[in-house]
N, CA, C and O atoms as a GROMACS GRO file, in nm:
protein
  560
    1UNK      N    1   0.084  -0.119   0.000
    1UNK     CA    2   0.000   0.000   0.000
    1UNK      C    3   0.088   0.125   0.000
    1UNK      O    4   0.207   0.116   0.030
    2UNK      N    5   0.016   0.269  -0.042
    2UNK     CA    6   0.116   0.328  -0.109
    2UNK      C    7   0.127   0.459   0.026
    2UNK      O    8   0.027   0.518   0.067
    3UNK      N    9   0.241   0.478   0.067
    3UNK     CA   10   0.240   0.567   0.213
    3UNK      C   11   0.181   0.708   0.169
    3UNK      O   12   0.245   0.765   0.081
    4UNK      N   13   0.087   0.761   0.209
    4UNK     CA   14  -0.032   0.910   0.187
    4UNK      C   15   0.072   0.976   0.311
    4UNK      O   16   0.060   1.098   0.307
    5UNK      N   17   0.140   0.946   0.387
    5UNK     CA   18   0.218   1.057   0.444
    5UNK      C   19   0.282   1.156   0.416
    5UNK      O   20   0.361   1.138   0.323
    6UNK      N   21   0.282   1.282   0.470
    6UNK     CA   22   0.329   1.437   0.384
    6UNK      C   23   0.395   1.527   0.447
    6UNK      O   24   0.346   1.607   0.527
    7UNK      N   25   0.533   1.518   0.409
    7UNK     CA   26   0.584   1.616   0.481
    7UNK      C   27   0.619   1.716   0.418
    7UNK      O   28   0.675   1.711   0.308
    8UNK      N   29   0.584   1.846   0.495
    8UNK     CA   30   0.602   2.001   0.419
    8UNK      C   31   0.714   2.094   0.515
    8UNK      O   32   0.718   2.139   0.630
    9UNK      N   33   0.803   2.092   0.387
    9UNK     CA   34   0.909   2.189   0.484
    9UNK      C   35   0.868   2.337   0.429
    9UNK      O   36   0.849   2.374   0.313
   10UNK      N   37   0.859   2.416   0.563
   10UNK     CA   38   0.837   2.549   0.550
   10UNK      C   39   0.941   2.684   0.605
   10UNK      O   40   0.969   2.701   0.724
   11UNK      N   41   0.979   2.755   0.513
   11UNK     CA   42   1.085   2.884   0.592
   11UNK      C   43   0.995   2.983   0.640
   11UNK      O   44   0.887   3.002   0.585
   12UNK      N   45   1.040   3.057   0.760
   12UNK     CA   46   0.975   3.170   0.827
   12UNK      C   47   1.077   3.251   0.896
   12UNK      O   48   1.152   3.220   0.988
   13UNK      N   49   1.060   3.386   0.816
   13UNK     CA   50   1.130   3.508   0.857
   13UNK      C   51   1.076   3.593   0.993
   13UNK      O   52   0.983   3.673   0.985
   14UNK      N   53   1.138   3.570   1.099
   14UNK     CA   54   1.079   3.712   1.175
   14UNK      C   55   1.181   3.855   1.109
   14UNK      O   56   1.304   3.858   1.111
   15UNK      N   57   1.117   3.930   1.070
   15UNK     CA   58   1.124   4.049   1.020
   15UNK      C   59   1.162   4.150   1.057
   15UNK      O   60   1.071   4.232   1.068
   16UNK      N   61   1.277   4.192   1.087
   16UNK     CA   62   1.278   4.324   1.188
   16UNK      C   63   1.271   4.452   1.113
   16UNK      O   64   1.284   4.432   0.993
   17UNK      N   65   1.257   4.560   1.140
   17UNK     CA   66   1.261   4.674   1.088
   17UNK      C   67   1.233   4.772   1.246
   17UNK      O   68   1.123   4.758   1.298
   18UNK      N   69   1.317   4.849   1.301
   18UNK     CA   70   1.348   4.947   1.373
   18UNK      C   71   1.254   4.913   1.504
   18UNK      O   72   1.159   4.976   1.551
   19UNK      N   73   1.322   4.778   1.551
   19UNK     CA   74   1.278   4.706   1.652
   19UNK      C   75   1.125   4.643   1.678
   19UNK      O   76   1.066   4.624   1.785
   20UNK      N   77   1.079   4.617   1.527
   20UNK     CA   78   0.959   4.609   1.525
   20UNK      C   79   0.954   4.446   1.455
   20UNK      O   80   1.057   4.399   1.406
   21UNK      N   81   0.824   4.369   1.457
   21UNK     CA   82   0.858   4.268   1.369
   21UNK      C   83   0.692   4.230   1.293
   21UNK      O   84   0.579   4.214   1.339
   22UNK      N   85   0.743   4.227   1.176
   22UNK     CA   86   0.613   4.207   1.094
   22UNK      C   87   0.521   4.060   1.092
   22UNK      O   88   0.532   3.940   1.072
   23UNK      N   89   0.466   4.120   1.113
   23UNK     CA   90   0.298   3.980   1.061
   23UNK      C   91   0.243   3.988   0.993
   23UNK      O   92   0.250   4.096   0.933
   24UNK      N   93   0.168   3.912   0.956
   24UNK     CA   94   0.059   3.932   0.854
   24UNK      C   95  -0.041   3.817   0.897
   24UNK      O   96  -0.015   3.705   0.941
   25UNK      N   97  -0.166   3.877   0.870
   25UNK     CA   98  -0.242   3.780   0.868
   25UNK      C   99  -0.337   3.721   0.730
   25UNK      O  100  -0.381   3.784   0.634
   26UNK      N  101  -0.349   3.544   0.773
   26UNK     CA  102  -0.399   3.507   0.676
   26UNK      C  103  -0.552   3.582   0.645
   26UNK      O  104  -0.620   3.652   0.720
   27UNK      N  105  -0.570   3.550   0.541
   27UNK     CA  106  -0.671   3.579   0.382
   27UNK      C  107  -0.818   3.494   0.531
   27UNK      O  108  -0.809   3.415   0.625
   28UNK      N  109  -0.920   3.567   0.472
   28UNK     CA  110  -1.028   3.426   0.548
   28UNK      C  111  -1.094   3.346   0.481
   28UNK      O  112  -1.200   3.302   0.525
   29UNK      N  113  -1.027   3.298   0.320
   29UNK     CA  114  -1.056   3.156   0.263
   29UNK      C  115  -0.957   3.124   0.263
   29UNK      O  116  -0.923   3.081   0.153
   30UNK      N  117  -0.851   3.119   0.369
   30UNK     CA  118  -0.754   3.038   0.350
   30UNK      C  119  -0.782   2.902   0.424
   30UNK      O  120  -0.836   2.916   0.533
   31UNK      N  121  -0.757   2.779   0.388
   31UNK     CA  122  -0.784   2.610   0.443
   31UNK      C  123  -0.736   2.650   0.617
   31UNK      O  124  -0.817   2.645   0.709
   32UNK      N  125  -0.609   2.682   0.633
   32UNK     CA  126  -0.566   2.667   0.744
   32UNK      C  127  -0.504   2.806   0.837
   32UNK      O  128  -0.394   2.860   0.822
   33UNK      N  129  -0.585   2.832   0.911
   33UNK     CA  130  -0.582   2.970   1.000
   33UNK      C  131  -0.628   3.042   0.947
   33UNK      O  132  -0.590   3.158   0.964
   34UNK      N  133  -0.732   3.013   0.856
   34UNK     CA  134  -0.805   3.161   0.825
   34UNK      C  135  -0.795   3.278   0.969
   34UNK      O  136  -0.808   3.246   1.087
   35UNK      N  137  -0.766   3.435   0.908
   35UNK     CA  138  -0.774   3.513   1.004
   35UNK      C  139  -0.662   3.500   1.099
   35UNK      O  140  -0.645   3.600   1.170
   36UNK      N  141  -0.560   3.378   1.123
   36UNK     CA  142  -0.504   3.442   1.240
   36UNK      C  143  -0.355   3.494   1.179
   36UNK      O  144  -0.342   3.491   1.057
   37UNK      N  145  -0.261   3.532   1.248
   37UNK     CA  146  -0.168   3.571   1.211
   37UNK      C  147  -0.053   3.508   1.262
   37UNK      O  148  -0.052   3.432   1.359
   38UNK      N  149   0.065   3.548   1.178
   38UNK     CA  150   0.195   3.490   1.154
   38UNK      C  151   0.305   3.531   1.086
   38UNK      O  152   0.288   3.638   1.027
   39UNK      N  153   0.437   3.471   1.072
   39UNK     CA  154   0.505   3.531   1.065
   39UNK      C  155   0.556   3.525   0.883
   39UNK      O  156   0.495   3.436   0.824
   40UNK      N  157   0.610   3.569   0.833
   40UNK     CA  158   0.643   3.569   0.650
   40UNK      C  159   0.720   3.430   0.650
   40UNK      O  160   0.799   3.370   0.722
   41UNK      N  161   0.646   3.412   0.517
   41UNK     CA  162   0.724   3.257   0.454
   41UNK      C  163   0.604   3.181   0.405
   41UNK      O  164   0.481   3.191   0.406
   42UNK      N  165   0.710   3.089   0.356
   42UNK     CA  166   0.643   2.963   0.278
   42UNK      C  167   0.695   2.834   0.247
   42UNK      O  168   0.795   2.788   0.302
   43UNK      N  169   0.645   2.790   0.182
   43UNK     CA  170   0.697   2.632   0.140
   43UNK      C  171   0.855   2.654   0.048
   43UNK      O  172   0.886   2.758  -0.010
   44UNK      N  173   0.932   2.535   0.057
   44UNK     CA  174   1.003   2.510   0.043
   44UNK      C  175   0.976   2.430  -0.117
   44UNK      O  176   0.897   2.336  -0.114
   45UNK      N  177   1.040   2.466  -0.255
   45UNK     CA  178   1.033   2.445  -0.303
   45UNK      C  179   1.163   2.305  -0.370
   45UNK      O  180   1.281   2.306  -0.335
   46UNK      N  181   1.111   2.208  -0.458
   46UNK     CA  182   1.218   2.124  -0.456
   46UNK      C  183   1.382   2.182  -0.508
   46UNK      O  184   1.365   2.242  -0.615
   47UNK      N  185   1.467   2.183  -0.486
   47UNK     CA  186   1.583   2.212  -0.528
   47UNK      C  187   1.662   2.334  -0.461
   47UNK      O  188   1.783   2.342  -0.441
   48UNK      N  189   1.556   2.430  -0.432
   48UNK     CA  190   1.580   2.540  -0.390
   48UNK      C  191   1.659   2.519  -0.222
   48UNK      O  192   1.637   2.433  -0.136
   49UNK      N  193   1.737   2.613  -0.223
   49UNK     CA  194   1.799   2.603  -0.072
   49UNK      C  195   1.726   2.712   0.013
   49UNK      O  196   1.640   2.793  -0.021
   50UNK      N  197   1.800   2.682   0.166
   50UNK     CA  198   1.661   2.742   0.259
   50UNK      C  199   1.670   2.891   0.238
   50UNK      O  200   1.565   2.950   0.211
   51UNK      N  201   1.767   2.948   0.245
   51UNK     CA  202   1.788   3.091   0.225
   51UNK      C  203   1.727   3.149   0.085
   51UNK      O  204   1.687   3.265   0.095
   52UNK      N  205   1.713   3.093  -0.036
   52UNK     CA  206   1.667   3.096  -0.142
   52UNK      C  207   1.513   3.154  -0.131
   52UNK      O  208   1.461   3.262  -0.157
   53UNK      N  209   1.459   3.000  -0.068
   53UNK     CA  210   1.342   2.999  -0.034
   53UNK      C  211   1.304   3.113   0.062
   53UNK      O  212   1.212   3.192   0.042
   54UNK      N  213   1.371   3.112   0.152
   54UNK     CA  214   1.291   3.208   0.211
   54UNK      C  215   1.281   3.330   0.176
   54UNK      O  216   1.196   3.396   0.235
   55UNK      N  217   1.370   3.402   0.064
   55UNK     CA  218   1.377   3.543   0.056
   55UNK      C  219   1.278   3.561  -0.099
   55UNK      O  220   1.242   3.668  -0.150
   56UNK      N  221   1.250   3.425  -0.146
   56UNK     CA  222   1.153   3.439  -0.247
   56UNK      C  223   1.013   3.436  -0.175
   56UNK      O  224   0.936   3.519  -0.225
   57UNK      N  225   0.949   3.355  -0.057
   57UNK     CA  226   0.861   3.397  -0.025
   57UNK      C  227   0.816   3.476   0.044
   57UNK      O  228   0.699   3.496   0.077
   58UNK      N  229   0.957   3.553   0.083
   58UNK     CA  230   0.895   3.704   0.138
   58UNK      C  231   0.885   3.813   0.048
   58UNK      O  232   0.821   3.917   0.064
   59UNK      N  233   0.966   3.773  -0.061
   59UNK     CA  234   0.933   3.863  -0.199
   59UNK      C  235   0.800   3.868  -0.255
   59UNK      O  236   0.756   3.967  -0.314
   60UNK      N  237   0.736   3.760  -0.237
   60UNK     CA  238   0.609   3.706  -0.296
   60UNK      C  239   0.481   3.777  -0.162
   60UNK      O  240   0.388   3.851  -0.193
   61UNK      N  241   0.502   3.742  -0.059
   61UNK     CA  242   0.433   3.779  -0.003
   61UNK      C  243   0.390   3.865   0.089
   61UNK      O  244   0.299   3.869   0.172
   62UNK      N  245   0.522   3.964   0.038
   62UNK     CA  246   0.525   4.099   0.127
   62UNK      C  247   0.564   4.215   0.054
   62UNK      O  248   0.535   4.332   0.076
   63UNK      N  249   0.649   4.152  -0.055
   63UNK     CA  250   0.759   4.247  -0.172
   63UNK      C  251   0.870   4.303  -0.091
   63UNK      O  252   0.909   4.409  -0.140
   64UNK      N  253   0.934   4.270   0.014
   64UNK     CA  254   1.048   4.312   0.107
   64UNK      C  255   1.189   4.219   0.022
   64UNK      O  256   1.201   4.108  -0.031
   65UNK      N  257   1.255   4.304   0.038
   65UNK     CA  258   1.375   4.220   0.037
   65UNK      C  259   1.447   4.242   0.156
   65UNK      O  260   1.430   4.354   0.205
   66UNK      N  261   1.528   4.160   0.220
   66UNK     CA  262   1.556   4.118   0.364
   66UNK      C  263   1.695   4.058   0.339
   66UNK      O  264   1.744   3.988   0.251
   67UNK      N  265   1.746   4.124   0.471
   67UNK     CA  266   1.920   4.039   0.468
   67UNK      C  267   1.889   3.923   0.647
   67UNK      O  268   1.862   3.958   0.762
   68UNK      N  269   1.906   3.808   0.595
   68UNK     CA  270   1.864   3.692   0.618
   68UNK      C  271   1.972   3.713   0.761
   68UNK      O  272   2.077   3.774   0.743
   69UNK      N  273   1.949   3.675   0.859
   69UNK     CA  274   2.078   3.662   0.973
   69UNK      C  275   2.087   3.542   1.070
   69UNK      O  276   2.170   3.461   1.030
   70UNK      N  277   2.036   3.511   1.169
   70UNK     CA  278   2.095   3.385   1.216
   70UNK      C  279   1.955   3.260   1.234
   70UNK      O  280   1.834   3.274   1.252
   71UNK      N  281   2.012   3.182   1.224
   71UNK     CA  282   1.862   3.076   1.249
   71UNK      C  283   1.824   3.025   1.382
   71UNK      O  284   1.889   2.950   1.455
   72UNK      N  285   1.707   3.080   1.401
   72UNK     CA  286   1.655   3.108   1.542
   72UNK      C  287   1.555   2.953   1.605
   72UNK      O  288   1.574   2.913   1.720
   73UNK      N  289   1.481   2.901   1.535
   73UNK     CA  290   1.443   2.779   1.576
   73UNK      C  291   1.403   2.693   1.429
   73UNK      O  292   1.399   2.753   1.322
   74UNK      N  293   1.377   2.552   1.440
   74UNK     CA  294   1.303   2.448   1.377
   74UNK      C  295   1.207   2.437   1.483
   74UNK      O  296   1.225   2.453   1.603
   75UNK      N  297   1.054   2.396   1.393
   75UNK     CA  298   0.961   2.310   1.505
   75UNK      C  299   0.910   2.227   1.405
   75UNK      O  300   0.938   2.240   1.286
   76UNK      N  301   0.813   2.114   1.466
   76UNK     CA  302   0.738   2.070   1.365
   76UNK      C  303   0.592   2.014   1.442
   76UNK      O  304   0.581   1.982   1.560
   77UNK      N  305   0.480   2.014   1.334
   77UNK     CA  306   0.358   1.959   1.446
   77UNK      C  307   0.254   1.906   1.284
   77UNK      O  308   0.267   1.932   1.165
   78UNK      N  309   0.175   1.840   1.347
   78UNK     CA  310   0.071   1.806   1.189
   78UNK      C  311  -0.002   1.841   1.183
   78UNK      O  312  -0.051   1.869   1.292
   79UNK      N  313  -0.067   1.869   1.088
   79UNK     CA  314  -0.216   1.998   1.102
   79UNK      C  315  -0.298   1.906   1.053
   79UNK      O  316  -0.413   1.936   1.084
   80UNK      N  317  -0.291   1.788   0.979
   80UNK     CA  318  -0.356   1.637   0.982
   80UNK      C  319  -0.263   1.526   1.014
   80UNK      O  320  -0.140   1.526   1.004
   81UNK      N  321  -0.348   1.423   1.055
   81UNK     CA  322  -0.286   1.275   1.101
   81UNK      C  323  -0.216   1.237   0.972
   81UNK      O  324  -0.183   1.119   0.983
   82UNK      N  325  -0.181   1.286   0.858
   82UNK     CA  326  -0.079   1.261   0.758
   82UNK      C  327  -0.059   1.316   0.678
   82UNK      O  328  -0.058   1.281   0.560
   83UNK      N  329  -0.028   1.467   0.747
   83UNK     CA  330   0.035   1.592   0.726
   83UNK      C  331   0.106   1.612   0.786
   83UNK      O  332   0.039   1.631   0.887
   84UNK      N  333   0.261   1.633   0.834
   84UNK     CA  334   0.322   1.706   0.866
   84UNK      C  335   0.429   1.844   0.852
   84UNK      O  336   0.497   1.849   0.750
   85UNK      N  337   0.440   1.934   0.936
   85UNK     CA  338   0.478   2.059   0.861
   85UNK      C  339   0.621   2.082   0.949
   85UNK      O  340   0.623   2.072   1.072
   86UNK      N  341   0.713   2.107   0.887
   86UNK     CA  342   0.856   2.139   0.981
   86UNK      C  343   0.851   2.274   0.925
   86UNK      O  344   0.802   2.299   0.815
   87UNK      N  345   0.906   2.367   1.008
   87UNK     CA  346   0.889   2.517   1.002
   87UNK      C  347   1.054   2.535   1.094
   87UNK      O  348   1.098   2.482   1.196
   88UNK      N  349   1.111   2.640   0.994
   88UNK     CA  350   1.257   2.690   0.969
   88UNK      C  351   1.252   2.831   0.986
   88UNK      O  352   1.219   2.909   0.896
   89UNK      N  353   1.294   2.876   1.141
   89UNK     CA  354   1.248   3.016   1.121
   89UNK      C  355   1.404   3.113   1.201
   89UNK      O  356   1.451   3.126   1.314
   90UNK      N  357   1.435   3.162   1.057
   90UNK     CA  358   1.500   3.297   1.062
   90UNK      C  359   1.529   3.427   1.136
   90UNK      O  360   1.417   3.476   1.148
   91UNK      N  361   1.602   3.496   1.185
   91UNK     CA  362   1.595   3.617   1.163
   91UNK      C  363   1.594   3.707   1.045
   91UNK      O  364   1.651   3.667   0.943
   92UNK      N  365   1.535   3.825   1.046
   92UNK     CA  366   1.537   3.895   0.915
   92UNK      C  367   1.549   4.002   0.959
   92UNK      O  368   1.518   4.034   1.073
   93UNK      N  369   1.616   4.108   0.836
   93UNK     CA  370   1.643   4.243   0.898
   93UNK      C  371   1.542   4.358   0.771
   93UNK      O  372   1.610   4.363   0.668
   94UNK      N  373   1.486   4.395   0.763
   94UNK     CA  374   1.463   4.480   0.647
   94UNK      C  375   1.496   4.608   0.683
   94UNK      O  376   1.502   4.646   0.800
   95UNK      N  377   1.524   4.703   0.550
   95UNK     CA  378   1.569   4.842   0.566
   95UNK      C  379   1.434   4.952   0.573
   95UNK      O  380   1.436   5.063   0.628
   96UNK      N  381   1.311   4.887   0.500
   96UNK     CA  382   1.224   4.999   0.472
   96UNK      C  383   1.070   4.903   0.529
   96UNK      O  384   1.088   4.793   0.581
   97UNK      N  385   1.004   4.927   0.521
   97UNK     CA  386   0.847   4.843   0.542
   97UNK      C  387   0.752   4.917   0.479
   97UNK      O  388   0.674   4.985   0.546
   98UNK      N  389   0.746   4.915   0.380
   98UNK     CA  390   0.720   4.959   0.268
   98UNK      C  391   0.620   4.814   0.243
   98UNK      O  392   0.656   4.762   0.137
   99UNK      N  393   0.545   4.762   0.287
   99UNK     CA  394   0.500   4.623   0.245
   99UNK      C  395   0.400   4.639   0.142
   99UNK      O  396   0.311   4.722   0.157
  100UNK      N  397   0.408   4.546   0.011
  100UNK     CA  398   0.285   4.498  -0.032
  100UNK      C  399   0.279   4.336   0.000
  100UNK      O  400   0.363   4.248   0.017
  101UNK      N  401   0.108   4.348   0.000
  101UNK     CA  402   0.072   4.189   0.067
  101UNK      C  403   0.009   4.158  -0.040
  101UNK      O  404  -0.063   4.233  -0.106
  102UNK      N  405   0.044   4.004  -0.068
  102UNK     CA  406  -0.024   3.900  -0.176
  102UNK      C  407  -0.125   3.911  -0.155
  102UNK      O  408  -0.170   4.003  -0.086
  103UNK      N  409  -0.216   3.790  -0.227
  103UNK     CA  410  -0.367   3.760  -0.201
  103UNK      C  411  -0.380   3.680  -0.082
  103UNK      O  412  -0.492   3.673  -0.030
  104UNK      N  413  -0.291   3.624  -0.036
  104UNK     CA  414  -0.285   3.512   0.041
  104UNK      C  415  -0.284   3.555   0.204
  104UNK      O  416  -0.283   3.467   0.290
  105UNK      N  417  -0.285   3.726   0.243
  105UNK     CA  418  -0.260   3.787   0.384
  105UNK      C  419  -0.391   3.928   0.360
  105UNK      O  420  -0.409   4.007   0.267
  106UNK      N  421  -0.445   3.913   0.462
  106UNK     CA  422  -0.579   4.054   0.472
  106UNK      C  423  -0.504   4.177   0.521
  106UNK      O  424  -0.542   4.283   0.472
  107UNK      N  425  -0.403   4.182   0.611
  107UNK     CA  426  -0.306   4.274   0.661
  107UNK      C  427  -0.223   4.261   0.730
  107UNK      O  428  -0.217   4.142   0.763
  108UNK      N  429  -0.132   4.331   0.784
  108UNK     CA  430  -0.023   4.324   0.802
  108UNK      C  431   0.040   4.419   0.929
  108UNK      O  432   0.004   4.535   0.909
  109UNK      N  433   0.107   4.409   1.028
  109UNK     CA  434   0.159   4.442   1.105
  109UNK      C  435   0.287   4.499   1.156
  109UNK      O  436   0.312   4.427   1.253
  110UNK      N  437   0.374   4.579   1.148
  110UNK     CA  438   0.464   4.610   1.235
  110UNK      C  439   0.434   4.587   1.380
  110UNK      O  440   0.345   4.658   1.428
  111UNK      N  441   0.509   4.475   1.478
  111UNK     CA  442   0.458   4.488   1.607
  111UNK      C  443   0.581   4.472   1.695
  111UNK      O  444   0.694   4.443   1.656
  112UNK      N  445   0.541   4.495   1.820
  112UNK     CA  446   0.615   4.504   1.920
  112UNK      C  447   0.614   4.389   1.980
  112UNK      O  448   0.535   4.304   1.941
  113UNK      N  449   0.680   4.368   2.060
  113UNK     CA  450   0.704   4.242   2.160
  113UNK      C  451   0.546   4.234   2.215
  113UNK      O  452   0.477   4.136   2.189
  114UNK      N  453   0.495   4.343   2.291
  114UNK     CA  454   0.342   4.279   2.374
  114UNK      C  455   0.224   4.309   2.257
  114UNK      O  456   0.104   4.285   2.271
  115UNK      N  457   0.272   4.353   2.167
  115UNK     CA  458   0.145   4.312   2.019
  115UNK      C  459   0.186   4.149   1.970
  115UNK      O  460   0.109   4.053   1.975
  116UNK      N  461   0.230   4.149   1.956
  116UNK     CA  462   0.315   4.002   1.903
  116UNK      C  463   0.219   3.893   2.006
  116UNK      O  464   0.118   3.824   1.990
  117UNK      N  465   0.318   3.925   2.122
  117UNK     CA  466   0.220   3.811   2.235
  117UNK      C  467   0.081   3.834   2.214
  117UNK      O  468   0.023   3.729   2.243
  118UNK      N  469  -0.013   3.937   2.170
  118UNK     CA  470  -0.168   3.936   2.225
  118UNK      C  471  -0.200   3.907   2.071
  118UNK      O  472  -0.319   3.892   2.044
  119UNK      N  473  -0.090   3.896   1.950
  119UNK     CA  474  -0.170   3.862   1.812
  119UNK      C  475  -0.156   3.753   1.774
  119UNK      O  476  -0.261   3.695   1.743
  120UNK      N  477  -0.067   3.700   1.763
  120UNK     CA  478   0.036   3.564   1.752
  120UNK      C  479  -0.050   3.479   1.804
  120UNK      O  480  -0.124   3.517   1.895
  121UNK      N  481  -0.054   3.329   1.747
  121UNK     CA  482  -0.150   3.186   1.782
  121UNK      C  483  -0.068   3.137   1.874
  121UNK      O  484   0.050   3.116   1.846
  122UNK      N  485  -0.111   3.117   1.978
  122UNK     CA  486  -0.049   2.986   2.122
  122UNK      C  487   0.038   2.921   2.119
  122UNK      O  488   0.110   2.906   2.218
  123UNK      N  489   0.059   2.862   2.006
  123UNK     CA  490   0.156   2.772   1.929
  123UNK      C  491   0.306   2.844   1.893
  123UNK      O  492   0.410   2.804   1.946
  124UNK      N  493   0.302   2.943   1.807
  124UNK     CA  494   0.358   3.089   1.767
  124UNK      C  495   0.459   3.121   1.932
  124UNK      O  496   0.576   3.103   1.966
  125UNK      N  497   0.367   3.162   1.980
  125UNK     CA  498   0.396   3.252   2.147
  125UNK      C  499   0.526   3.114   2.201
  125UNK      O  500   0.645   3.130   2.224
  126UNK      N  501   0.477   3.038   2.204
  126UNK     CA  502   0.523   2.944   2.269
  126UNK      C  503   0.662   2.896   2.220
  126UNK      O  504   0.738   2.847   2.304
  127UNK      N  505   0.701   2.907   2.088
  127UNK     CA  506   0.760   2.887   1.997
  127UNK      C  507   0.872   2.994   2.020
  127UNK      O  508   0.991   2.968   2.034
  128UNK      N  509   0.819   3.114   2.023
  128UNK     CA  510   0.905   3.194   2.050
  128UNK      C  511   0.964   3.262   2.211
  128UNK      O  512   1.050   3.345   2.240
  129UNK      N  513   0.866   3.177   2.292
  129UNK     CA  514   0.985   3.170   2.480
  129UNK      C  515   1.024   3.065   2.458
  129UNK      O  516   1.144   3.090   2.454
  130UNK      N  517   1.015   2.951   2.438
  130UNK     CA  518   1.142   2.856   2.428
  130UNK      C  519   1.222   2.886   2.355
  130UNK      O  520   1.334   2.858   2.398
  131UNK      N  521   1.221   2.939   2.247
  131UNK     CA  522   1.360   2.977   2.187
  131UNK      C  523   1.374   3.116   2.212
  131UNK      O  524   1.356   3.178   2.107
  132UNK      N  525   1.397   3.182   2.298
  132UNK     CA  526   1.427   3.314   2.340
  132UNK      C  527   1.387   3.437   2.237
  132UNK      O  528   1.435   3.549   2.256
  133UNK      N  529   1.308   3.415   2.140
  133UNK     CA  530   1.252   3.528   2.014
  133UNK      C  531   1.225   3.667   2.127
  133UNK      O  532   1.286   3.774   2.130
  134UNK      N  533   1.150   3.637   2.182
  134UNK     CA  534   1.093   3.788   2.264
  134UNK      C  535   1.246   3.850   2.341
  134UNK      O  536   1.251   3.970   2.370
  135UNK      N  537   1.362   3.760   2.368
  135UNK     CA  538   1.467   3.808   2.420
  135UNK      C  539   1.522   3.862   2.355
  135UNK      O  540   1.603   3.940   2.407
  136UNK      N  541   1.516   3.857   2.214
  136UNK     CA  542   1.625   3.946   2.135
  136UNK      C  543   1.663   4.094   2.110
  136UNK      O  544   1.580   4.182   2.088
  137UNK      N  545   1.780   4.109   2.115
  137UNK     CA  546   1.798   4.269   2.127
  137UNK      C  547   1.734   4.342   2.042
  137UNK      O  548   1.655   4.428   2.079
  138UNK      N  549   1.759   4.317   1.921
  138UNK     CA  550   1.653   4.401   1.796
  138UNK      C  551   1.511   4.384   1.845
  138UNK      O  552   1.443   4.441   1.760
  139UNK      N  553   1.449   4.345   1.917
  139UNK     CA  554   1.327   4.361   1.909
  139UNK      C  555   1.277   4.424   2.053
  139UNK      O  556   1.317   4.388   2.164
  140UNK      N  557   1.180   4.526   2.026
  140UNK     CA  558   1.151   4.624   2.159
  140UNK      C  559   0.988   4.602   2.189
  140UNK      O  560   0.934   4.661   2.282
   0.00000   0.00000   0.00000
C-alpha cells in the first residue's frame, strides 16, 4: 500500500525593521488559519535552498527584500494525522516596510514584543519563549 504521508518543509522570517517585527495575517478563505496571524514565509520548493526559499517567499508575499541573519528555531507539528509541517524560522532584517501583501494575507503588522504576544497563535507565542525570540535585542 502506497504511504499518503506528507511532509512540508516550510521557511519563516521574523522580520525586523526598527525594533519592530512584521505579521501578517492570513486571507479568510484560507484552508488553514483563516484570520489568524503569523510570521512571513512559505513552502520550500524542490531544489531550492533554505535561504533561497525564504527570501523568495517574502518577496512574494510581502515584496520586502531582507538580509537573512541567524537561524533562530526548527519546530514541527501536523495539522492532519498525515500531514506534517517542519517550520525553519529565521531572523530577518529589512531596511524599509514599505510592504505589499499577496492575495494570500488581509493585513499586516509592524509589532512590538506585547502586540506580538496578544496577536500571535499559542503555538507561535510558545515557539518563541522557548527559543528566546521575545529576548532578542533588535526587538523592543
Amino acid at each position: 500500500m502506497e504511504n499518503s504521508n506528507t511532509i512540508i518543509i516550510a521557511l519563516k522570517g521574523v522580520i525586523i525593521n526598527n525594533g519592530r517585527a512584521l505579521i501578517v495575517q492570513r486571507a479568510d478563505d484560507d484552508e488553514i488559519g483563516a484570520g489568524t496571524w503569523e510570521c512571513v514565509g512559505g513552502q520550500i520548493e524542490f531544489g531550492e535552498d533554505l535561504e533561497t526559499a525564504l527570501l523568495r517567499e517574502i518577496q512574494e508575499e510581502v515584496g520586502l527584500s531582507v538580509t537573512i541573519g541567524q537561524l533562530l528555531y526548527a519546530t514541527t507539528f501536523k495539522t492532519k494525522p498525515t500531514r506534517q509541517v517542519v517550520i525553519i524560522t529565521y531572523l530577518c532584517e529589512s531596511s524599509n516596510q514599505d510592504v505589499i501583501l499577496s492575495s494570500e494575507h488581509s493585513a499586516y503588522k509592524w509589532a512590538g514584543k506585547e502586540e506580538l504576544k496578544r496577536l500571535l497563535p499559542q503555538n507561535i507565542i510558545n515557539d518563541f519563549e522557548k527559543n528566546n525570540v521575545f529576548s532578542l535585542d533588535v526587538l523592543k
